[in-house]
GUGU-205663 format. One record per atom (N, C-alpha, C): chain; residue number from 1; x, y negated, z; residue in one letter; atom name. Coordinates in steps of 0.1 Angstrom, whole numbers, padded with zeros to 4 digits, always signed. Atoms other than C-alpha are relative to their C-alpha. Example, Ala and Ser with C-alpha at 12.3 -4.5 7.8 and 13.67 -1.06 7.14 Angstrom:
2
<node 'A', 1, <+0009, +0012, +0000>, 'A', 'N'>
<node 'A', 1, <+0123, +0045, +0078>, 'A', 'CA'>
<node 'A', 1, <+0009, -0012, +0000>, 'A', 'C'>
<node 'A', 2, <-0009, +0011, +0000>, 'S', 'N'>
<node 'A', 2, <+0137, +0011, +0071>, 'S', 'CA'>
<node 'A', 2, <-0008, -0011, +0008>, 'S', 'C'>
***
This chain:
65
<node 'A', 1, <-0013, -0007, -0001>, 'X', 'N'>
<node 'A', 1, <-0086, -0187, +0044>, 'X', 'CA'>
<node 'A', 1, <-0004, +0015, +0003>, 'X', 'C'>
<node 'A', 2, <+0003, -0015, -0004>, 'X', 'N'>
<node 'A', 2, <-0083, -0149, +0046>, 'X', 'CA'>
<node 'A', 2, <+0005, +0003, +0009>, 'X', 'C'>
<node 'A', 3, <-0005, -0007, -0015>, 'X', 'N'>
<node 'A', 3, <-0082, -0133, +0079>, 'X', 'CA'>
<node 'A', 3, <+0008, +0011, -0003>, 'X', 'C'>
<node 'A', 4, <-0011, -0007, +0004>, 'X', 'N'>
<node 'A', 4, <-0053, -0111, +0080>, 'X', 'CA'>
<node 'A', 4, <-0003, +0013, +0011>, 'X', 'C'>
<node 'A', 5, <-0003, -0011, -0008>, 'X', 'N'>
<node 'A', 5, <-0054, -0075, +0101>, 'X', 'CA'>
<node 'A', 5, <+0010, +0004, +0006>, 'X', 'C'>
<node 'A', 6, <-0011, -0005, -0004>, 'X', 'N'>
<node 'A', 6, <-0028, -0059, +0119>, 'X', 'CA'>
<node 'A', 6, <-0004, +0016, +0000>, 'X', 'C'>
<node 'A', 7, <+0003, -0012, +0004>, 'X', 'N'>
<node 'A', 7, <-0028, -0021, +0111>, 'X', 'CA'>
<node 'A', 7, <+0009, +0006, +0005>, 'X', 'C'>
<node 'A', 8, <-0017, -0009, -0004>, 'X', 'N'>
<node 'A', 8, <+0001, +0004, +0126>, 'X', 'CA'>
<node 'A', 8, <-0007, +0011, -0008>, 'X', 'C'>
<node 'A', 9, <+0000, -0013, +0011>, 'X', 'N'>
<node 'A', 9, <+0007, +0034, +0101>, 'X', 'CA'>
<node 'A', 9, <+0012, +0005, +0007>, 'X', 'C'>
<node 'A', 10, <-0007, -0008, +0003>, 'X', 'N'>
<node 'A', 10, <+0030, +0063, +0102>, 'X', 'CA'>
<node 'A', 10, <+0006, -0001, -0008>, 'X', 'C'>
<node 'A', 11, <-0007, -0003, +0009>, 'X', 'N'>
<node 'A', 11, <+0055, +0067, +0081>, 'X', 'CA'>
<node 'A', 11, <+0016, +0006, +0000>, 'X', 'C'>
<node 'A', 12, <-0015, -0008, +0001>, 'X', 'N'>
<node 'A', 12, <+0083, +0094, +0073>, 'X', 'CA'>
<node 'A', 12, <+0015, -0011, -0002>, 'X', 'C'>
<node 'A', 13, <-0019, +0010, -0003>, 'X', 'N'>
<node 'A', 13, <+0123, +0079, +0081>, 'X', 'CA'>
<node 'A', 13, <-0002, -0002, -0018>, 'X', 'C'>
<node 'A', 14, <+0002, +0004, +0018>, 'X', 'N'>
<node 'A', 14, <+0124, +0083, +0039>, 'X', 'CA'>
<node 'A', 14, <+0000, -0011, +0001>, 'X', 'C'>
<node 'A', 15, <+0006, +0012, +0003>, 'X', 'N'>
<node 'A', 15, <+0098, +0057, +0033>, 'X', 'CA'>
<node 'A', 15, <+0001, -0013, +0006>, 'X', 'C'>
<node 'A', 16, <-0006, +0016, -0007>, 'X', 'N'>
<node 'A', 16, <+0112, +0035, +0060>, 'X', 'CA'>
<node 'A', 16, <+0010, -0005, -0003>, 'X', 'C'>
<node 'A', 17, <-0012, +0003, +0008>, 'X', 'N'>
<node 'A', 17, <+0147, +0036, +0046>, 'X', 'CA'>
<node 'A', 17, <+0000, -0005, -0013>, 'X', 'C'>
<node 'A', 18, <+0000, +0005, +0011>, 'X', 'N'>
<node 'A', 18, <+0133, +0030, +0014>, 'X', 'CA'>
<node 'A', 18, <-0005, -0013, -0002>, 'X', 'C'>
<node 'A', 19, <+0002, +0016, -0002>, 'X', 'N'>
<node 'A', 19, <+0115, -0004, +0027>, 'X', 'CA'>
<node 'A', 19, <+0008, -0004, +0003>, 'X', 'C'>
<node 'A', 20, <-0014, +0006, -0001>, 'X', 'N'>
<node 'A', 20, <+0143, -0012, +0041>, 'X', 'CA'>
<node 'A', 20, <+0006, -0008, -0012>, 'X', 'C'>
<node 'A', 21, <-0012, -0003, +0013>, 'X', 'N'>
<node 'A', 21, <+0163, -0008, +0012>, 'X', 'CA'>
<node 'A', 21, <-0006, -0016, -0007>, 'X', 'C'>
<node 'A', 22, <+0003, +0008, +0010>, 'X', 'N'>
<node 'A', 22, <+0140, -0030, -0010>, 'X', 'CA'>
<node 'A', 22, <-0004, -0014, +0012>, 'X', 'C'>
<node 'A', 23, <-0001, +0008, -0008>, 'X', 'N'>
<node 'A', 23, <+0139, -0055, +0018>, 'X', 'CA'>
<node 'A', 23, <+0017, -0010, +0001>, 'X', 'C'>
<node 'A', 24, <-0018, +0005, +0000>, 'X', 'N'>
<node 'A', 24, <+0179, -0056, +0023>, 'X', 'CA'>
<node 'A', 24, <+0008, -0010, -0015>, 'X', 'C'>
<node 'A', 25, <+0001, +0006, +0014>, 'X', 'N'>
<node 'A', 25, <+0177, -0063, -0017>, 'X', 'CA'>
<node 'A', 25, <-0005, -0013, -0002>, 'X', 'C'>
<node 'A', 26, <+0005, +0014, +0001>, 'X', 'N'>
<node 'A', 26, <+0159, -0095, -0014>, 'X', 'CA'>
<node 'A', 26, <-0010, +0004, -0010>, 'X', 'C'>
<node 'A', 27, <+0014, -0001, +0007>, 'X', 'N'>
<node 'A', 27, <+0131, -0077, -0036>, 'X', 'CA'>
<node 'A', 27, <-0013, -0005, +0007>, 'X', 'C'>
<node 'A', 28, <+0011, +0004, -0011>, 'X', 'N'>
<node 'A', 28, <+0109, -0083, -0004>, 'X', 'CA'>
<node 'A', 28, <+0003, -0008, +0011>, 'X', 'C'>
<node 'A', 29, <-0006, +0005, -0009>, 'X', 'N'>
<node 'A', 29, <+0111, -0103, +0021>, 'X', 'CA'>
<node 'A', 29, <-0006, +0002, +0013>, 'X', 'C'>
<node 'A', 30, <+0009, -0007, -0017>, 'X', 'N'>
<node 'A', 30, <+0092, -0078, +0050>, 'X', 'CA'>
<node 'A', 30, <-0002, +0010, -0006>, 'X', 'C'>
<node 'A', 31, <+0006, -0013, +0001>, 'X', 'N'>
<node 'A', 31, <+0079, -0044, +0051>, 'X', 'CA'>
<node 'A', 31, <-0011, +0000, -0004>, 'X', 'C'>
<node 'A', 32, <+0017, +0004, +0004>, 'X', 'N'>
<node 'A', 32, <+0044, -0059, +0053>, 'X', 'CA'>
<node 'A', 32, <+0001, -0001, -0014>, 'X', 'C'>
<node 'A', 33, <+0005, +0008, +0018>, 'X', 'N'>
<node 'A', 33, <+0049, -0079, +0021>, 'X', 'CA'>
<node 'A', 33, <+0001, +0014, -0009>, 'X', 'C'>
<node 'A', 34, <-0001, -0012, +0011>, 'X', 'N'>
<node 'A', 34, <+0061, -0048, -0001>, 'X', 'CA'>
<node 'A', 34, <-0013, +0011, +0000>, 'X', 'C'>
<node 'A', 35, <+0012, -0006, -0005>, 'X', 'N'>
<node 'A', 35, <+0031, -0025, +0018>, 'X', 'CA'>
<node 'A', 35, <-0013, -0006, -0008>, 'X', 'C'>
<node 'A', 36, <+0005, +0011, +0004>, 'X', 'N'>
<node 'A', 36, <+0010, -0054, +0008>, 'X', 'CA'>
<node 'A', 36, <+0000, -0002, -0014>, 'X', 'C'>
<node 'A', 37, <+0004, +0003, +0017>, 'X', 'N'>
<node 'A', 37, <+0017, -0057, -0029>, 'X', 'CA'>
<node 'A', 37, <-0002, +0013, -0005>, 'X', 'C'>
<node 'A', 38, <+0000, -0009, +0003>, 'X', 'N'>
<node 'A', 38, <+0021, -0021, -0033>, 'X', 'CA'>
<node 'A', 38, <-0016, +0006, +0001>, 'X', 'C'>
<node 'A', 39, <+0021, -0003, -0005>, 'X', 'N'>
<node 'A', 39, <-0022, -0016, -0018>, 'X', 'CA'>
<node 'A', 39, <-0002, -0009, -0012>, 'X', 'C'>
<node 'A', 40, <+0005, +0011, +0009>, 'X', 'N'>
<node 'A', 40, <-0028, -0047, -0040>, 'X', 'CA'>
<node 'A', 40, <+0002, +0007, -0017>, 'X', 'C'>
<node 'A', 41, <+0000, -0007, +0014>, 'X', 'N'>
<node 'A', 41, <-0013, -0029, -0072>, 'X', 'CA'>
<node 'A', 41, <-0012, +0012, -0001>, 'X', 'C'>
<node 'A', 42, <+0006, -0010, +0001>, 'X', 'N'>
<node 'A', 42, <-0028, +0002, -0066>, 'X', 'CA'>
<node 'A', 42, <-0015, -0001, +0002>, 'X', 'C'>
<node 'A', 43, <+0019, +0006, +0002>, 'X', 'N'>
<node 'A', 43, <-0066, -0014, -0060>, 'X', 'CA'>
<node 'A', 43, <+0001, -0007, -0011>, 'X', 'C'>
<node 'A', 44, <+0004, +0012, +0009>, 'X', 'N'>
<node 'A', 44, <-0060, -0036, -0087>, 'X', 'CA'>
<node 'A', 44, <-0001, +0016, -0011>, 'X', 'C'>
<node 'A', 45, <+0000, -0005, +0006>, 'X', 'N'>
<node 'A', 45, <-0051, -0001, -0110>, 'X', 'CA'>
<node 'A', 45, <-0015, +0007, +0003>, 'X', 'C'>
<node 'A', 46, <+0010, -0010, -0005>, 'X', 'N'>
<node 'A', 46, <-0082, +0019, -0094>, 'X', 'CA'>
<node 'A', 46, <-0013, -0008, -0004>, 'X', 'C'>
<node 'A', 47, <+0014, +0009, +0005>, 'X', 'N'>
<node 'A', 47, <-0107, -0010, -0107>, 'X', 'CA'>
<node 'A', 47, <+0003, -0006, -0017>, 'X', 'C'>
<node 'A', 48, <-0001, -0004, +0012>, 'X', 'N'>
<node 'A', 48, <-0093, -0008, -0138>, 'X', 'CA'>
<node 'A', 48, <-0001, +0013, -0006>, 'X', 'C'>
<node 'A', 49, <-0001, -0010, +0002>, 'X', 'N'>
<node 'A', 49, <-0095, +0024, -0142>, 'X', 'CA'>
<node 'A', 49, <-0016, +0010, +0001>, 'X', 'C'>
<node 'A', 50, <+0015, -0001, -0003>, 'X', 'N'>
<node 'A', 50, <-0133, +0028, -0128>, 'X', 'CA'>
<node 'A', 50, <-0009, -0002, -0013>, 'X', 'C'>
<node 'A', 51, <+0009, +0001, +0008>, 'X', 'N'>
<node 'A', 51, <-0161, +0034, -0154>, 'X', 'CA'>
<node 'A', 51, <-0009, -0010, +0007>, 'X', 'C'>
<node 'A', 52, <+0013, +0001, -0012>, 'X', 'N'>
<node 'A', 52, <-0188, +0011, -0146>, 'X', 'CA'>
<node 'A', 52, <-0010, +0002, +0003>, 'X', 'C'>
<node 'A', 53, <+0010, -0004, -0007>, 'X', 'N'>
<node 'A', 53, <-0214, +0016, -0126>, 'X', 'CA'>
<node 'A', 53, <+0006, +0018, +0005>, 'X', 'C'>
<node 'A', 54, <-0005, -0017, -0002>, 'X', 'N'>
<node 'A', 54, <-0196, +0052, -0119>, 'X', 'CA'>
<node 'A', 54, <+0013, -0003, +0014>, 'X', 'C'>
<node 'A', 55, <-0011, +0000, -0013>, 'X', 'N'>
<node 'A', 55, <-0176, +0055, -0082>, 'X', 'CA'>
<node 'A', 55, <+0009, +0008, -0007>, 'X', 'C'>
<node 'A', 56, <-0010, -0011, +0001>, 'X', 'N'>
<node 'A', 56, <-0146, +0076, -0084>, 'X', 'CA'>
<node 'A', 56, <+0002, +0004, +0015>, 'X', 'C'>
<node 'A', 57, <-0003, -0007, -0017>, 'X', 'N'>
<node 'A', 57, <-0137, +0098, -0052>, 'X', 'CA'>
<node 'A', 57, <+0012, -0006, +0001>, 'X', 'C'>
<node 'A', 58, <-0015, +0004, -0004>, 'X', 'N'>
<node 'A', 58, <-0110, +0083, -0034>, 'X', 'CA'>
<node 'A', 58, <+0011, +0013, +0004>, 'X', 'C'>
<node 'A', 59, <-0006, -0008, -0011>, 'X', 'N'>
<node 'A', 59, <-0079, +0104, -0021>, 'X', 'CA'>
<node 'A', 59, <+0004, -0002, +0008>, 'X', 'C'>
<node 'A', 60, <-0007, +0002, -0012>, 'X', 'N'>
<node 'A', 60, <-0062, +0108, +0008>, 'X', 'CA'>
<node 'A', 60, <+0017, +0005, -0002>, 'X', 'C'>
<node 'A', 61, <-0013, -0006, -0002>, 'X', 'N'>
<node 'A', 61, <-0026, +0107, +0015>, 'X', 'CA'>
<node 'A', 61, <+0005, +0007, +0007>, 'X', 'C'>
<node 'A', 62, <-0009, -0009, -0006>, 'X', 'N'>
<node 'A', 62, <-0020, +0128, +0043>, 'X', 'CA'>
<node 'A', 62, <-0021, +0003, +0007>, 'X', 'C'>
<node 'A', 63, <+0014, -0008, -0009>, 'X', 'N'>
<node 'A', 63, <-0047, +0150, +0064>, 'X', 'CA'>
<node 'A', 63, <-0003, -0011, +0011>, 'X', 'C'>
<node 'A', 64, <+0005, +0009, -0008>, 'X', 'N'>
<node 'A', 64, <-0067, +0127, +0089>, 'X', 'CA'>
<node 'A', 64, <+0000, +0013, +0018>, 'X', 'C'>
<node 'A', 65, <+0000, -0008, -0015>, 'X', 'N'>
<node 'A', 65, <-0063, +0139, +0126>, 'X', 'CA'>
<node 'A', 65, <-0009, -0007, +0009>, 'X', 'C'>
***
């Protein structure tokens, strides 16, 4: 079984209103889960996307404090 983490993030009112939103919809059924498939898409595009044997630099979303 996969061990699961617990992580606390930041995030602007927006992006919380907008989990919400897609939560209230019955698209998701948590904040986690949507966060969750939304990391999963975006690693699943980033290893498609990879030459191989060649890294790509990752970016960052906001400045690191």
């Amino acid at each position: 079984m996969t061990k699961i983490h617990v992580l606390n993030v930041r995030l602007p009112d927006e992006v919380i209103r907008w989990l919400d939103g897609l939560v209230k919809s019955g698209i998701y059924n948590s904040r986690s889960e949507a966060i969750r498939d939304f990391i999963r898409e975006d690693v699943t595009k980033d290893e498609r996307e990879d030459l191989p044997g060649q890294a790509r630099p990752k970016t960052s979303g906001g400045a690191a404090k």
